[in-house]
MDAnalysis code that builds the backbone (N, CA, C; Angstrom):
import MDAnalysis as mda
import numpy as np

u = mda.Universe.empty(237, n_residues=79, atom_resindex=np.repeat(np.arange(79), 3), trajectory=True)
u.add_TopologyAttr("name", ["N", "CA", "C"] * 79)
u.add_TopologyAttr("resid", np.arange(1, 80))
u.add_TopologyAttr("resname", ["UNK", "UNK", "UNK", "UNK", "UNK", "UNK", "UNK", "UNK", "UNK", "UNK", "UNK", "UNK", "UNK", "UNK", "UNK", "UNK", "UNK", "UNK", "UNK", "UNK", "UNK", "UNK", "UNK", "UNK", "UNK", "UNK", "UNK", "UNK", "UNK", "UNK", "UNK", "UNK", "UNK", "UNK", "UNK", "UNK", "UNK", "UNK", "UNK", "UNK", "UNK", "UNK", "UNK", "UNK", "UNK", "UNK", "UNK", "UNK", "UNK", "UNK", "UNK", "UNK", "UNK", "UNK", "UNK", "UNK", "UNK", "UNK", "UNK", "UNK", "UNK", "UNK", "UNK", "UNK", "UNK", "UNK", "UNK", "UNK", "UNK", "UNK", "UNK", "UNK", "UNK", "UNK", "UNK", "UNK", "UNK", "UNK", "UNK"])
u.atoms.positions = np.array([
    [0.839, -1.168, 0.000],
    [0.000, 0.000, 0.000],
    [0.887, 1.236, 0.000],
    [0.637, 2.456, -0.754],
    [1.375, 3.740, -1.070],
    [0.336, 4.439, -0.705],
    [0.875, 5.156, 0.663],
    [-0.042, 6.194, 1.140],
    [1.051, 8.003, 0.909],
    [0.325, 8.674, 0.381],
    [1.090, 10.067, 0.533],
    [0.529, 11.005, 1.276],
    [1.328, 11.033, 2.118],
    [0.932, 12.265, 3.008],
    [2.104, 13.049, 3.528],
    [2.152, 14.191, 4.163],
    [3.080, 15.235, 4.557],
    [2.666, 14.815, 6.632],
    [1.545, 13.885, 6.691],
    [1.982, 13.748, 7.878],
    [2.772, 12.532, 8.441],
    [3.553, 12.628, 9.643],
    [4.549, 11.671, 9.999],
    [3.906, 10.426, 10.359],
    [4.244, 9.667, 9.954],
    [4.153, 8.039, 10.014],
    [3.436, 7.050, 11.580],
    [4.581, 8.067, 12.560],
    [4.012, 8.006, 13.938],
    [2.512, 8.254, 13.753],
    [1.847, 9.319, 13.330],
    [0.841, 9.848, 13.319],
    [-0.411, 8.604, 12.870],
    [0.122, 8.417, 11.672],
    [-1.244, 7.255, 10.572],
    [-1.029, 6.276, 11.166],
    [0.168, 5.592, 11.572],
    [0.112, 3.862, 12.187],
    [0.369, 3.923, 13.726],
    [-0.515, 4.051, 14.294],
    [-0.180, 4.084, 15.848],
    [-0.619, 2.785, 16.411],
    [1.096, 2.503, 17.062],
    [0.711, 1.269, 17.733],
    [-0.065, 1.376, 19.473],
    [-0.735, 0.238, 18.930],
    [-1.592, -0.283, 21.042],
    [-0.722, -0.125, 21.908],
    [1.002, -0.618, 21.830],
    [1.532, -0.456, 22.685],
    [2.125, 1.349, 23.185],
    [1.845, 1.675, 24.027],
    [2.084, 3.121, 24.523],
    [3.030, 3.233, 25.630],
    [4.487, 1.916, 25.431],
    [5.141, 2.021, 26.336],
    [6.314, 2.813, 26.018],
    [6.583, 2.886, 24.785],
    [7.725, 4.055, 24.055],
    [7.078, 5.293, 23.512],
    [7.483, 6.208, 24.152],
    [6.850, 7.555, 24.148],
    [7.460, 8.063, 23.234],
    [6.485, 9.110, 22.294],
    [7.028, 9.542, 21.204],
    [8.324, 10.735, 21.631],
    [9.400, 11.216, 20.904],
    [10.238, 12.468, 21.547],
    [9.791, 13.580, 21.360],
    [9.911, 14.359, 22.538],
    [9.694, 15.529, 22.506],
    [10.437, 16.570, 21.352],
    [9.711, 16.836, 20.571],
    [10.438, 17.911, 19.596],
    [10.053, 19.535, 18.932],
    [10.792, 20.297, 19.233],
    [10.668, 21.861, 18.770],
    [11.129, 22.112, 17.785],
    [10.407, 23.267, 17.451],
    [10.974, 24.004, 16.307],
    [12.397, 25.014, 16.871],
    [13.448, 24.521, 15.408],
    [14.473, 25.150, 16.148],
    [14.407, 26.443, 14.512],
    [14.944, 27.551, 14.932],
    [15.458, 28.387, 13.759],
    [16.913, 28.894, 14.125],
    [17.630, 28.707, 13.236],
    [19.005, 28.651, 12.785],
    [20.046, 29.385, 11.731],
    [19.812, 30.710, 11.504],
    [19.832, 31.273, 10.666],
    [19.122, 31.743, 9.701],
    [18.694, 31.524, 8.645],
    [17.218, 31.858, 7.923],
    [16.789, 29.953, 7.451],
    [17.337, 29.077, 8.458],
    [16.373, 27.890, 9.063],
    [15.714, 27.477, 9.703],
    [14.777, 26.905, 9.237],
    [13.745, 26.470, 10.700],
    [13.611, 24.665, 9.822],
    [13.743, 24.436, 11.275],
    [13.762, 22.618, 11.441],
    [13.142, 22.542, 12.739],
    [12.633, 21.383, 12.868],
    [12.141, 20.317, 13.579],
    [13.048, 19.697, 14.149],
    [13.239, 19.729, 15.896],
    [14.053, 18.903, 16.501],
    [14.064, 18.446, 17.059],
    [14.855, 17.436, 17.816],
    [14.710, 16.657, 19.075],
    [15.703, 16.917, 19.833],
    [15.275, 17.767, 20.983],
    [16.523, 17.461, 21.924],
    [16.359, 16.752, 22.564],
    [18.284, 16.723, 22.684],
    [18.935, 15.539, 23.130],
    [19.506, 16.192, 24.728],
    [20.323, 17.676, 24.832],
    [20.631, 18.057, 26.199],
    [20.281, 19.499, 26.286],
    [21.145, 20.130, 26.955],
    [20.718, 21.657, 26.958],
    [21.198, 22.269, 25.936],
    [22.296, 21.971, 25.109],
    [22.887, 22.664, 24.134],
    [22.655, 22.078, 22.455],
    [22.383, 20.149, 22.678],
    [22.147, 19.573, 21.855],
    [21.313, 19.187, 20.885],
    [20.900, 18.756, 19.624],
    [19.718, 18.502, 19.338],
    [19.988, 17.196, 18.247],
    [19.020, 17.053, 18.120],
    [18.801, 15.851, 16.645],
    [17.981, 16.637, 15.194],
    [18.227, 17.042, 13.850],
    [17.468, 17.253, 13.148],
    [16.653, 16.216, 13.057],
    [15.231, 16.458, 12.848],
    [14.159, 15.402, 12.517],
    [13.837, 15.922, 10.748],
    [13.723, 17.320, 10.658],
    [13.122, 17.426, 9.567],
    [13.430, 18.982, 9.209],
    [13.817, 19.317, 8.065],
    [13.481, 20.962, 7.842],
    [12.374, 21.568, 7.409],
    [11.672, 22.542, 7.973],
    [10.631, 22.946, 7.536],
    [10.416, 24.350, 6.648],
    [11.732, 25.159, 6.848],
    [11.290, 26.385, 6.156],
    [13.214, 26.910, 5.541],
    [13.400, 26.571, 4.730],
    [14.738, 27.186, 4.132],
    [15.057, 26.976, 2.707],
    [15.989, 27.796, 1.935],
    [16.111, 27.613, 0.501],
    [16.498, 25.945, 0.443],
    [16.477, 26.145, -0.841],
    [16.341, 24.616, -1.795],
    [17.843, 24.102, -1.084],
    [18.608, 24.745, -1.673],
    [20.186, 24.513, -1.244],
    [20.456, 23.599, -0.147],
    [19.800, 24.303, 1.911],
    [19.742, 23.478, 2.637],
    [19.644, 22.560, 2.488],
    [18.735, 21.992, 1.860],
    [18.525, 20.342, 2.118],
    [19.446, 19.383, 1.690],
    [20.662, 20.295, 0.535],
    [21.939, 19.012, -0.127],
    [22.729, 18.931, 1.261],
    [22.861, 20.371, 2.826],
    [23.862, 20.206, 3.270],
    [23.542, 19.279, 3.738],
    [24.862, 18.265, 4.209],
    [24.827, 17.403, 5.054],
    [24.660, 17.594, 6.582],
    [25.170, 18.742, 7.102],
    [24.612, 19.628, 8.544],
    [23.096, 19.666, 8.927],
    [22.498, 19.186, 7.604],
    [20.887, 19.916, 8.213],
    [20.446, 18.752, 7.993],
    [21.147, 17.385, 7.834],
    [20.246, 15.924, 7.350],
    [19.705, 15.578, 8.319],
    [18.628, 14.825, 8.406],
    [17.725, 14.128, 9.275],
    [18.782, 13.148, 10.137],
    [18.657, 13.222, 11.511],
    [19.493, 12.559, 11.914],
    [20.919, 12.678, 12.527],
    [21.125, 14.214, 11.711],
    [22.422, 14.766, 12.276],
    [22.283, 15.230, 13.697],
    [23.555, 15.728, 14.367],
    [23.446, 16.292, 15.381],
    [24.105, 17.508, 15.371],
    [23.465, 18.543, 16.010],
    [23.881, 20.314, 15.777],
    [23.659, 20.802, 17.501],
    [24.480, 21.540, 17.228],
    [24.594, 22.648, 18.738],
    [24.045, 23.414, 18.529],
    [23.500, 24.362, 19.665],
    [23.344, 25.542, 19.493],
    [23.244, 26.359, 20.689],
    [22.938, 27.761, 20.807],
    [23.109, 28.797, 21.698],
    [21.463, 29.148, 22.179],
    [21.076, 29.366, 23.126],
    [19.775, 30.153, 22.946],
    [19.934, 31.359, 22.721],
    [18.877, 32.208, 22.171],
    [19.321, 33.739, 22.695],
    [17.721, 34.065, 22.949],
    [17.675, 35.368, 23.624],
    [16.310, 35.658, 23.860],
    [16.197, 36.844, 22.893],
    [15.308, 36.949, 22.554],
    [15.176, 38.150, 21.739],
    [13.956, 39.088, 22.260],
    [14.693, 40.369, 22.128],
    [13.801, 41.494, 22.873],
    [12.728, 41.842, 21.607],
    [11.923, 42.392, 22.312],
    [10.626, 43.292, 21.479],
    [11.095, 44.693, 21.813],
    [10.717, 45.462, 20.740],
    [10.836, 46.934, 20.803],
    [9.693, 47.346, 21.057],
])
């Protein structure tokens, strides 16, 4: 069976068993990127998916599903 959809897999086949919890994941933005992530610690993450960046991103190998990336928080003020 070939199902197409843009939603995640977790989502359409959910198993009875509810003893492995799905991961917690945020949207991270990264320059003029925004991905889907999973963290892993306070500084760490997992790409799951990119959601908003030029075509280009997706050849790097930095932004592949699966990689692992650092990052900084920052807070950003309102004027």
């Amino acid at each position: 069976m070939t199902l197409y959809t843009v939603m995640p897999h977790e989502l359409i086949w959910r198993e009875e068993d509810h003893s492995n919890q799905t991961p917690q994941t945020k949207e991270l933005q990264m320059g003029n990127v925004l991905m889907e992530v999973e963290l892993l610690s306070d500084n760490k993450a997992k790409v799951i998916r990119l959601l908003n960046c030029e075509l280009g991103h997706y050849l790097n190998p930095h932004y592949a599903p699966g990689s692992i990336i650092s990052f900084l928080p920052v807070i950003e003020q309102t004027k």
